[in-house]
C-alpha positions as CSV (number, residue, x, y, z in Angstrom):
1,X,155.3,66.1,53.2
2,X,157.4,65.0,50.4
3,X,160.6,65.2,52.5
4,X,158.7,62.9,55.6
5,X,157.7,60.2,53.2
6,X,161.0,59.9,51.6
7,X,162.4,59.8,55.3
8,X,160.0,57.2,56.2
9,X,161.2,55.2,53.1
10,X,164.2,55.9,53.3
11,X,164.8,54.6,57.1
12,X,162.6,51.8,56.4
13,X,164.7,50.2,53.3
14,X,168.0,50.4,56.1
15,X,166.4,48.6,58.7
16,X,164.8,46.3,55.9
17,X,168.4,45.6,54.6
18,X,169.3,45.2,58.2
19,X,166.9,42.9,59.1
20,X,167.3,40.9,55.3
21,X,170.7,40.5,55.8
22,X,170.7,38.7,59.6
23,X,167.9,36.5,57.9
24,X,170.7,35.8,55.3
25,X,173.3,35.0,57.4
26,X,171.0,32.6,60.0
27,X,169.7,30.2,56.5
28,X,173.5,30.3,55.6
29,X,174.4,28.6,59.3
30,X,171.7,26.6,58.6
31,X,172.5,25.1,55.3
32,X,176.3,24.5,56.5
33,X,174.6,22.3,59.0
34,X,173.3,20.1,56.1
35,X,176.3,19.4,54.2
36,X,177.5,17.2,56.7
37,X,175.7,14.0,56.5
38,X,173.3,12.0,53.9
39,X,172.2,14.0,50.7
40,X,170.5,17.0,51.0
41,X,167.0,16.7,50.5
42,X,165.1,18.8,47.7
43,X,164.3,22.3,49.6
44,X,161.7,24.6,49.0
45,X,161.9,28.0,47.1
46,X,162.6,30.6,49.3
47,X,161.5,34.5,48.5
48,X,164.2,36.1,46.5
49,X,165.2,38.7,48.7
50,X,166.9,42.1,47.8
51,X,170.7,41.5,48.4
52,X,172.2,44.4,51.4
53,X,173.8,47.1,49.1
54,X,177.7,46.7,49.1
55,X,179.6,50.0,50.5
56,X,180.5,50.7,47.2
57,X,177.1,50.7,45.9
58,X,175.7,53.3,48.7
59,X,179.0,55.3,47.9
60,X,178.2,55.4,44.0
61,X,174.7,56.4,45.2
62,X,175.9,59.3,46.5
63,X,176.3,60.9,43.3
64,X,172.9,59.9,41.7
65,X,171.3,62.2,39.2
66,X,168.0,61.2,41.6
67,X,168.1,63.6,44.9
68,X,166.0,60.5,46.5
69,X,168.7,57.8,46.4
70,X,171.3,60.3,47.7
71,X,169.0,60.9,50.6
72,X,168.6,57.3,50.9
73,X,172.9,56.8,50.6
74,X,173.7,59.6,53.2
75,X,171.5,58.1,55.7
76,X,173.0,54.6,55.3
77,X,175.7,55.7,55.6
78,X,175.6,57.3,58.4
79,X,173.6,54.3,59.9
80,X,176.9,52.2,59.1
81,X,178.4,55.3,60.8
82,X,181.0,55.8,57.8
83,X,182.5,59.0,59.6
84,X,184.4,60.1,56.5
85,X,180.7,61.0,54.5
86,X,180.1,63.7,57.0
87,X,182.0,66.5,54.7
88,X,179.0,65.8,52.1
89,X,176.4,65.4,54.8
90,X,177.4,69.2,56.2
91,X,177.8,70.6,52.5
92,X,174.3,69.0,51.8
93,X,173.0,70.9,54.5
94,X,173.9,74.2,53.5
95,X,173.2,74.0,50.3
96,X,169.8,75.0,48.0
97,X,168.5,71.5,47.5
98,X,165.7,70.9,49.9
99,X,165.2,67.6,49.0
100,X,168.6,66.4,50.4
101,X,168.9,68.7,53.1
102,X,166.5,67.4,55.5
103,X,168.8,64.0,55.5
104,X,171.8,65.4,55.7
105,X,170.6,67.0,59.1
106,X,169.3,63.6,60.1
107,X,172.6,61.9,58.9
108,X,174.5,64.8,61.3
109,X,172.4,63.9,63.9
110,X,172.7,59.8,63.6
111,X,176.9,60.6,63.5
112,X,176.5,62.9,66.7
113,X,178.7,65.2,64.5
114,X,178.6,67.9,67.1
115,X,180.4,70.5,65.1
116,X,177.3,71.0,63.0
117,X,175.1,71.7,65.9
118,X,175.3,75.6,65.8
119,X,173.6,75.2,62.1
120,X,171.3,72.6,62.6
121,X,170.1,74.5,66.0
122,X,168.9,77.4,63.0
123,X,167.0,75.6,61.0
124,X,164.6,75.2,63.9
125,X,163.4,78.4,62.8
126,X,160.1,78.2,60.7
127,X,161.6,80.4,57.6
128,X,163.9,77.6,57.7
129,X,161.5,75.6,55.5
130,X,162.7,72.4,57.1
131,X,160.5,69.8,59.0
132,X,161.0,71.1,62.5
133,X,160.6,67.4,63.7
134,X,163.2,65.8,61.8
135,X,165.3,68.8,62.9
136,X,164.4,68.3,66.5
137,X,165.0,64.2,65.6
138,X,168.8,65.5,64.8
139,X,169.2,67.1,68.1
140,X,167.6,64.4,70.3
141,X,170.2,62.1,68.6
142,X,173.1,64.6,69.6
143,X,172.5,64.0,73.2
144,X,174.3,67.4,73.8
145,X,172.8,69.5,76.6
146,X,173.8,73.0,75.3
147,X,170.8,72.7,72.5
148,X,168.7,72.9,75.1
149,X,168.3,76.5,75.5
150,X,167.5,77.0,71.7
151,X,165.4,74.1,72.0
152,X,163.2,75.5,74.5
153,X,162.2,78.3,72.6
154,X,159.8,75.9,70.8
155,X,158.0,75.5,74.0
156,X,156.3,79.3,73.3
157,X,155.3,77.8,69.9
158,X,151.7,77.7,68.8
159,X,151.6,74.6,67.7
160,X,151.0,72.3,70.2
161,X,152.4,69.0,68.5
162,X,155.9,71.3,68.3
163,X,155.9,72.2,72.0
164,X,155.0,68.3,72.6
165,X,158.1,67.2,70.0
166,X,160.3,69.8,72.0
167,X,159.6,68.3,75.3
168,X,160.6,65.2,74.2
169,X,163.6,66.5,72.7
170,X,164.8,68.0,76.1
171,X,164.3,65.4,78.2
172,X,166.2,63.2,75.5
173,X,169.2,65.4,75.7
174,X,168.5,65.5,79.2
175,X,168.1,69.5,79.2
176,X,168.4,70.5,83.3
177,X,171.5,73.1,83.0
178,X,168.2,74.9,80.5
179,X,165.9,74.7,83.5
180,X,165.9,78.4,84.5
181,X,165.6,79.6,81.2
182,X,162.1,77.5,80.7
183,X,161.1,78.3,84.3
184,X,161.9,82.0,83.5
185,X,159.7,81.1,80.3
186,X,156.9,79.2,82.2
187,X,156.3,82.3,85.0
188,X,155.8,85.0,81.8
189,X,153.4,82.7,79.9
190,X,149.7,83.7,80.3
191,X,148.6,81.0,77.5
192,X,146.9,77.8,79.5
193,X,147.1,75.4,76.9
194,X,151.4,76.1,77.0
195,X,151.4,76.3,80.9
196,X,150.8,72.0,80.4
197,X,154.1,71.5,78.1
198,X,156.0,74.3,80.8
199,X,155.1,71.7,83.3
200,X,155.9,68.8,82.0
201,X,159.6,69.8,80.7
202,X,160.1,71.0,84.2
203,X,158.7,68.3,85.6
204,X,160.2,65.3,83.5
205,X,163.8,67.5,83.9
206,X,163.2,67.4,87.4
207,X,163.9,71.4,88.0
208,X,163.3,71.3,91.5
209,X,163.8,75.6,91.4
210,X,160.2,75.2,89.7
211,X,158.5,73.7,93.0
212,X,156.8,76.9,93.7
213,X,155.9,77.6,90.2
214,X,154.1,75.0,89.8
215,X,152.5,74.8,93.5
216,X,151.3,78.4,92.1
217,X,150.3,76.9,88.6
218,X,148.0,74.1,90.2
219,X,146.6,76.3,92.9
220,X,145.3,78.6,89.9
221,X,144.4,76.5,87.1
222,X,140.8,75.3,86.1
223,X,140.5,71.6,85.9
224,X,142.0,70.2,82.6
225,X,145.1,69.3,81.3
226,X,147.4,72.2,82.9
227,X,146.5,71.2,86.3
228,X,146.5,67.6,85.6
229,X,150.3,68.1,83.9
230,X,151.1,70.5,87.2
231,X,150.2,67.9,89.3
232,X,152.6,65.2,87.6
233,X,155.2,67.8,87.2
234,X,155.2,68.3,91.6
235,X,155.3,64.5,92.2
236,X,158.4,64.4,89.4
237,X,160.3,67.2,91.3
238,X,159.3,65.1,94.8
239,X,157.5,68.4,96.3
240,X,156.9,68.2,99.5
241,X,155.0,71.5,100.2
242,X,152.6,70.8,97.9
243,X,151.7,67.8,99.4
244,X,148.5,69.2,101.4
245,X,147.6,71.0,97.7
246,X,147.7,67.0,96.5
247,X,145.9,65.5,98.9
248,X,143.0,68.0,98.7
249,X,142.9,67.2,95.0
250,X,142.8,63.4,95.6
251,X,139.1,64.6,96.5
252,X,137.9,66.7,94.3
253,X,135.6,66.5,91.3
254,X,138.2,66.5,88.6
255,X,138.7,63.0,87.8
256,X,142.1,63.3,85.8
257,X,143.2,65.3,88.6
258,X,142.4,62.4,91.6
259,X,144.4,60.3,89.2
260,X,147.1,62.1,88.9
261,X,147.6,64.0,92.1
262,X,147.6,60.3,93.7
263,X,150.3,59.2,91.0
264,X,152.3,62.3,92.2
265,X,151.8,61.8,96.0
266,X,153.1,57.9,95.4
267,X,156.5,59.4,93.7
268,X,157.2,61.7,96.9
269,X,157.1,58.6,98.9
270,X,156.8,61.0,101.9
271,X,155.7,58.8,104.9
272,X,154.0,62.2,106.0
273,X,151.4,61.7,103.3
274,X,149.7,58.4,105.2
275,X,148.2,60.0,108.1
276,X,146.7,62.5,105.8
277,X,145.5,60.5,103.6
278,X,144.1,57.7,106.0
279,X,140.8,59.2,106.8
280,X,139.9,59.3,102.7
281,X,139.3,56.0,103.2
282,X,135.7,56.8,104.7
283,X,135.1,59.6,101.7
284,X,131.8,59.1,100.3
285,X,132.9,58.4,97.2
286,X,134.2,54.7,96.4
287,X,136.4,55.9,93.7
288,X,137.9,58.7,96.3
289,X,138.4,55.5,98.6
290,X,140.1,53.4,96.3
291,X,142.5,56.4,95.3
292,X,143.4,56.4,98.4
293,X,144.2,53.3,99.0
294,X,146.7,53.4,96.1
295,X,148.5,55.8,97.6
296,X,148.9,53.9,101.3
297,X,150.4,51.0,99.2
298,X,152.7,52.4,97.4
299,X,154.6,54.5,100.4
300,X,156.4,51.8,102.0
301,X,155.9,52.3,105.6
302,X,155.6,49.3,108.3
303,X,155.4,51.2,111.3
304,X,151.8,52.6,109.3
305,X,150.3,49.8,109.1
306,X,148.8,49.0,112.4
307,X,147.1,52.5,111.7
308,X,145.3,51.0,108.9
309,X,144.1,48.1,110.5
310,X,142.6,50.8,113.0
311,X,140.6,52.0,110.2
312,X,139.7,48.3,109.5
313,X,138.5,47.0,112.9
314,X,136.7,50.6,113.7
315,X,136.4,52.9,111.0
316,X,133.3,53.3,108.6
317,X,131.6,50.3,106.4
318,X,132.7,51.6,103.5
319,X,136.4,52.3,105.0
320,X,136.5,48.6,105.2
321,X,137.5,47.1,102.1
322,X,139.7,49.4,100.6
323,X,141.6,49.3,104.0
324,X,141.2,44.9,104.0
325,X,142.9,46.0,100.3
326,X,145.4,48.0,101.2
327,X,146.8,45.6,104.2
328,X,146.9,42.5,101.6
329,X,148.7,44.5,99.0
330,X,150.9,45.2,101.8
331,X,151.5,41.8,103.4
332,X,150.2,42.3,106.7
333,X,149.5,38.8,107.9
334,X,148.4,40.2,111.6
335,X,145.4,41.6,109.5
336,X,144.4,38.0,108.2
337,X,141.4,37.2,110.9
338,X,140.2,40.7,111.2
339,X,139.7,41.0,107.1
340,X,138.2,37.1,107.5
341,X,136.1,38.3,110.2
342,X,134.8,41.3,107.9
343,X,134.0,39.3,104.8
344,X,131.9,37.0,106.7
345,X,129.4,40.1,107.7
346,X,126.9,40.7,104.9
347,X,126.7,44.2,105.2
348,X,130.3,45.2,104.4
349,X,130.0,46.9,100.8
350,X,132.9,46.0,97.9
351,X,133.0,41.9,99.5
352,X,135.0,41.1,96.2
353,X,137.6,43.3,97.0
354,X,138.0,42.1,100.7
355,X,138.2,38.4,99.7
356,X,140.6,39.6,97.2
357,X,142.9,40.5,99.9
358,X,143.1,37.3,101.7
359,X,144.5,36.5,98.4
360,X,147.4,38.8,98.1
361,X,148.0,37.9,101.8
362,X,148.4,34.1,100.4
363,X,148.0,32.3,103.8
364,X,146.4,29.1,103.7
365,X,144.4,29.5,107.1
366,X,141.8,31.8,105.0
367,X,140.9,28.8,102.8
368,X,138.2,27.6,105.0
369,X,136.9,31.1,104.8
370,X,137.1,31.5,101.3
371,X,135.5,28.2,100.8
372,X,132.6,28.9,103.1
373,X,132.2,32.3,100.7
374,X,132.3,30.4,97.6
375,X,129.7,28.1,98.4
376,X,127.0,29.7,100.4
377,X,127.4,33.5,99.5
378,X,125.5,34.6,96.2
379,X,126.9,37.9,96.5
380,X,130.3,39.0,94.5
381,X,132.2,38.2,97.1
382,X,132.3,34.6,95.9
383,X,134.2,35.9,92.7
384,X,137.0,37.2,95.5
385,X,136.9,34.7,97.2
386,X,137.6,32.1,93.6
387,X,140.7,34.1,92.8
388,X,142.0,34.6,96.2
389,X,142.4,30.8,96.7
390,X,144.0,30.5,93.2
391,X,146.6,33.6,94.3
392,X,146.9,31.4,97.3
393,X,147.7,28.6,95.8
394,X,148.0,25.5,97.7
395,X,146.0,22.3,96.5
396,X,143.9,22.2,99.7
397,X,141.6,24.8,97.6
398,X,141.9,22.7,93.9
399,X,138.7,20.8,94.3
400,X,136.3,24.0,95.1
401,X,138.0,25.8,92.5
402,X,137.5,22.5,90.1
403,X,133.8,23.4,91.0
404,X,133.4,26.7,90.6
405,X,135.2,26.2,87.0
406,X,131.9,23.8,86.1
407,X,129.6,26.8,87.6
408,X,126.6,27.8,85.1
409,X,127.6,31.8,86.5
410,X,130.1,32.8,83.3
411,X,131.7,34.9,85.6
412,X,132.6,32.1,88.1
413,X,133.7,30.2,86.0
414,X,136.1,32.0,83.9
415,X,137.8,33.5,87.8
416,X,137.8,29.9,88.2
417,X,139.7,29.0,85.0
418,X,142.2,31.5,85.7
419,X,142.6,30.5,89.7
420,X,143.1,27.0,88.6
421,X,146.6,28.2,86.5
422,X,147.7,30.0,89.3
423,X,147.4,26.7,91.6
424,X,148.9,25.3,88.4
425,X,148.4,21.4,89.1
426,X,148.2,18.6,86.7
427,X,145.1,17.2,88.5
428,X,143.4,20.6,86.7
429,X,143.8,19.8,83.4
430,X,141.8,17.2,82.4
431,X,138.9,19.8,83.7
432,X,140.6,23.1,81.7
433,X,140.5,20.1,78.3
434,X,136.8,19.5,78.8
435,X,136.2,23.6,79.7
436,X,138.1,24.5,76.5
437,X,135.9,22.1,74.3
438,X,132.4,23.0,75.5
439,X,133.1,26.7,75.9
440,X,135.4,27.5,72.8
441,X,135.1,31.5,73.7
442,X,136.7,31.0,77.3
443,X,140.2,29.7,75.8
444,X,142.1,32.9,76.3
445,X,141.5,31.8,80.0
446,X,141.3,28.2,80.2
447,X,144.3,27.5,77.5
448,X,146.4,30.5,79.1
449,X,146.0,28.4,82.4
450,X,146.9,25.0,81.1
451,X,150.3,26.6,79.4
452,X,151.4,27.3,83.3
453,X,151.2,23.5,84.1
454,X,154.4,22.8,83.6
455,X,154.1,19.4,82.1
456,X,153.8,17.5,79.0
457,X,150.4,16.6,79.0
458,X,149.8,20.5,78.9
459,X,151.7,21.1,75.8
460,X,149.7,18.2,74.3
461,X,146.6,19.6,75.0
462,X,148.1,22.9,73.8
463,X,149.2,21.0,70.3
464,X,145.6,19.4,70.0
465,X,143.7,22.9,70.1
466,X,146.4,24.5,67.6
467,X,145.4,22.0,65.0
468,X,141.4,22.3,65.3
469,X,139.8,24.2,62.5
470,X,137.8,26.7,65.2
471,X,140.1,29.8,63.6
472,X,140.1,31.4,67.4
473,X,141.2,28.0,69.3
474,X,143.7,27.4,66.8
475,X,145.0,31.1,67.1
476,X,145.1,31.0,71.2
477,X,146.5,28.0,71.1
478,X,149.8,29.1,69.0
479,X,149.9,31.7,70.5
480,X,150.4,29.8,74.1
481,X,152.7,27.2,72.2
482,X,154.8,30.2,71.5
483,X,154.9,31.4,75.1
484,X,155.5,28.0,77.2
485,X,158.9,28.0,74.7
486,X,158.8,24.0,74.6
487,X,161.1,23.0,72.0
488,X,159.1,19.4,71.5
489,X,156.3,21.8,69.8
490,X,158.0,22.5,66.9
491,X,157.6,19.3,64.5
492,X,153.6,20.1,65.2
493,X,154.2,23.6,64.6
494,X,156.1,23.1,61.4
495,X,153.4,20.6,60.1
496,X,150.8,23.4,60.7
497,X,152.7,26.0,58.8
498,X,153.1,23.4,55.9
499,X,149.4,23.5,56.0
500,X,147.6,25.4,52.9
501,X,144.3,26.0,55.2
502,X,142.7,29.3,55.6
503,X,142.3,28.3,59.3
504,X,146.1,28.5,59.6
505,X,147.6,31.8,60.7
506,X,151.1,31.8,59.4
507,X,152.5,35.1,61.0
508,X,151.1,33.5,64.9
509,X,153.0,30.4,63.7
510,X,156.0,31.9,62.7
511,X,155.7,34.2,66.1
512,X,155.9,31.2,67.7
513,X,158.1,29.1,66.1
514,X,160.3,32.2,66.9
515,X,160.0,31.9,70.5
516,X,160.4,28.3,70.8
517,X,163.5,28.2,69.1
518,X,165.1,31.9,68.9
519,X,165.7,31.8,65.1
520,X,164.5,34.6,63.4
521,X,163.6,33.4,59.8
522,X,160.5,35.2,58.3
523,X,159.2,33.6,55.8
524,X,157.3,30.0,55.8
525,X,159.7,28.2,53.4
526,X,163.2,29.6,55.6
527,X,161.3,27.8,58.1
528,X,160.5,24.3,56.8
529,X,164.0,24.0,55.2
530,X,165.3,24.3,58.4
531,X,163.3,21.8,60.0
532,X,164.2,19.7,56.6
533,X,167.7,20.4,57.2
534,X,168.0,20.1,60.9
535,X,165.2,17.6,62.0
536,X,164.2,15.4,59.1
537,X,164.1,11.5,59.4
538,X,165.6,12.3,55.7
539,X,168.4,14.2,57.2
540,X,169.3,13.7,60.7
């Protein structure tokens, strides 16, 4: 435990050095700037910050009386990748003092000195004393293959944070020529809980020798996380003969497994899976359905589709909207008056999700559909049918939209706020203003649609609501400043960061101020002297 923190510390203080000394060399830029030109204005203080160590200094560290700042030299060292250190770093490794061993073997690792691999491979063994994980770290960063065989020994280990650590480390080294060896490993395991990490190696190595390993390992397992890994593990690999296995588990009762097998069946990208998995649409189960329906959209197919707008026009109710979804995730515009045809009946179960699809199809022709929806149905299908013409997107839809923004139904309205920045027109924002003000708690909506409005007006609004003293308008507000990347924001965002106010979130304005300009200054003061420096009436 003693080693980790000092590894912590010790990884933090180079990065913190790192980061300190860009900081240093931006404000230097900057105050070049201002020595051309009128005199320089007073500045503010800035933070004293700790000066970057010269080489020298690490160096002389190296023979500190305090094992700590060795550690801490060896690893900057070999984060500076000062080759010629190594020598120590390997004699550190072999040598008694625990305390600097465990960064020399990170050091090793961080050079890629690949000549100490054979001795840094044995401290993976527990009598080694060593933190296996900063061990494993040290072999990740060698990239070399050949640990891998060593490596997976530590899949058979008890702990089950190891055998997770050691996954990671093979596929980081990108282990495959070691796939035989764990597949030879995997079929003589009878421990359920390390069948899941034997599957995901092979999977995420992609040892295709394991396809009937794990075939076997999901046809036997008990739902939990073995079969839910084996399943992720087939669809890795790209198995083909256990697609029927797959599909049968898209319905079952194990919900990780529906997810998963339906992730797996999407990376074969077989276009044998669609009629097989076409008739799930009419499962019982609306979950079952919808799983389904993933899997139809993500294998590519356009001969298919046709097939599923069978199931549309004929198949069960409750076959029709994930179909409807499918096709408009899809693009089939041949679909469009069949799906309009089916959200105008009633009875149709999941209406949201069919007018949601008109949406994705984008065609302006269903706007008189959608518009009939949004004003006579009280069902959900009106909330589909209040994003779909946002997604759509033409102006022909603005004014119902406009209306179902002012809607007493929460729900409406805040669909509405967001349909209105995907239509993204000026004429919206005098509407988004007035939302904003009367319902403060909807601004993650209304002021995320008025920042995709590209016009100045918008940013204006977007200034006004990043001065107001409501703490969570003001915070929303920077926060959008930041992302529409306006530079004309930056006098109002500098003012607010001058501001000694409670209400005032420096680190969102300093996030912002970030992405408007690309500087990278981190405190408040680096900040303001720039502006002083750069954009002063005292200092053009």
């Amino acid at each position: 435990m003693i080693f980790m923190k000092l590894l912590v510390y010790s990884i933090f203080m180079i990065f913190r050095r790192a980061i300190i000394s860009i900081i240093c060399g931006v404000t230097v830029f900057s105050l070049m700037l201002g020595c051309f030109g009128p005199p320089r204005p007073d500045l503010l203080p800035e933070a004293e910050e700790e000066e970057s160590p010269s080489l020298e200094q690490v160096v002389s560290d190296l023979k500190s009386q305090n094992p700590r700042m060795r550690s801490q030299a060896i690893l900057e060292l070999a984060s500076l990748n000062e080759r010629k250190y190594i020598p120590i770093a390997r004699e550190w490794m072999r040598s008694s003092e625990k305390i600097t061993k465990g960064p020399a073997i990170l050091a090793l690792g961080i050079w890629k000195d690949k000549s100490s691999l054979p001795e840094i491979l044995n401290f993976l063994d527990p009598k080694s004393e060593i933190d296996i994980a900063t061990v494993l770290e040290s072999i990740a960063r060698m990239e070399d293959p050949g640990a891998g065989n060593r490596v997976s020994s530590l899949l058979n280990q008890e702990d089950g944070s190891i055998r997770l650590l050691a996954v990671d480390t093979l596929v980081r080294i990108n282990a495959r020529q070691s796939g035989k060896i764990i597949l030879a490993s995997a079929k003589s395991n009878k421990d359920p809980d390390k069948a899941k990490t034997f599957a995901m190696a092979l999977g995420k190595l992609n040892i295709i020798e394991a396809e009937d390993y794990l075939i076997d390992l999901a046809s036997n397992s008990e739902p939990g996380p073995s079969l839910a890994a084996s399943y992720l593990a087939l669809g890795k690999i790209r198995s083909k003969k256990s697609i029927p296995l797959l599909v049968k588990a898209i319905q079952s009762n194990f919900d990780k497994g529906r997810e998963n097998s339906s992730i797996a069946l999407v990376d074969i990208k077989d276009p044998k899976i669609l009629p097989l998995v076409l008739p799930i649409l009419e499962n019982q189960d609306r979950e079952i359905r919808y799983r389904a329906a993933d899997v139809l959209i993500g294998i590519p197919d356009p001969g298919f589709s046709t097939r599923i707008l069978e199931v549309l026009i004929k198949g069960k109710a409750a076959a029709k909207a994930p179909a409807s979804h499918v096709l408009g995730r899809i693009k089939f515009s041949k679909a469009r008056e069949e799906i309009e045809k089916t959200l105008l009946d009633p009875n149709i179960p999941d209406r949201e999700i069919i007018a949601q699809s008109l949406g994705y199809l984008g065609d302006k022709k269903s706007i008189p559909v959608l518009v009939k929806i949004l004003k006579e149905d009280q069902t959900e299908a009106k909330y589909g049918a209040v994003w779909a013409l946002g997604a759509i997107g033409s102006e022909e839809g603005l004014p119902y939209v406009e209306e179902a923004c002012k809607s007493k139904d929460q729900k409406l309205a805040k669909i509405a706020s967001e349909s209105l920045g995907m239509i993204a027109s000026p004429k919206s924002l005098s509407l988004l203003d007035k939302k904003t003000e009367d319902f403060p708690d909807l601004a993650p909506i209304t002021l995320a649609a008025i920042t995709s409005i590209p016009s100045e007006e918008s940013r204006k609004i977007l200034e006004k609501y990043a001065e107001s003293e409501n703490i969570n308008l003001h915070q929303v507000a920077v926060s959008q400043l930041g992302a529409k990347k306006d530079p004309a924001s930056v006098p109002v965002l500098i003012r607010l960061l001058q501001e000694d106010s409670r209400s005032r979130n420096r680190k969102l304005l300093i996030s912002a101020l970030k992405s408007v300009t690309g500087l990278k200054f981190a405190s408040k003061n680096e900040w303001i002297n720039w502006y002083i420096l750069n954009f002063s009436n005292k200092h053009p």
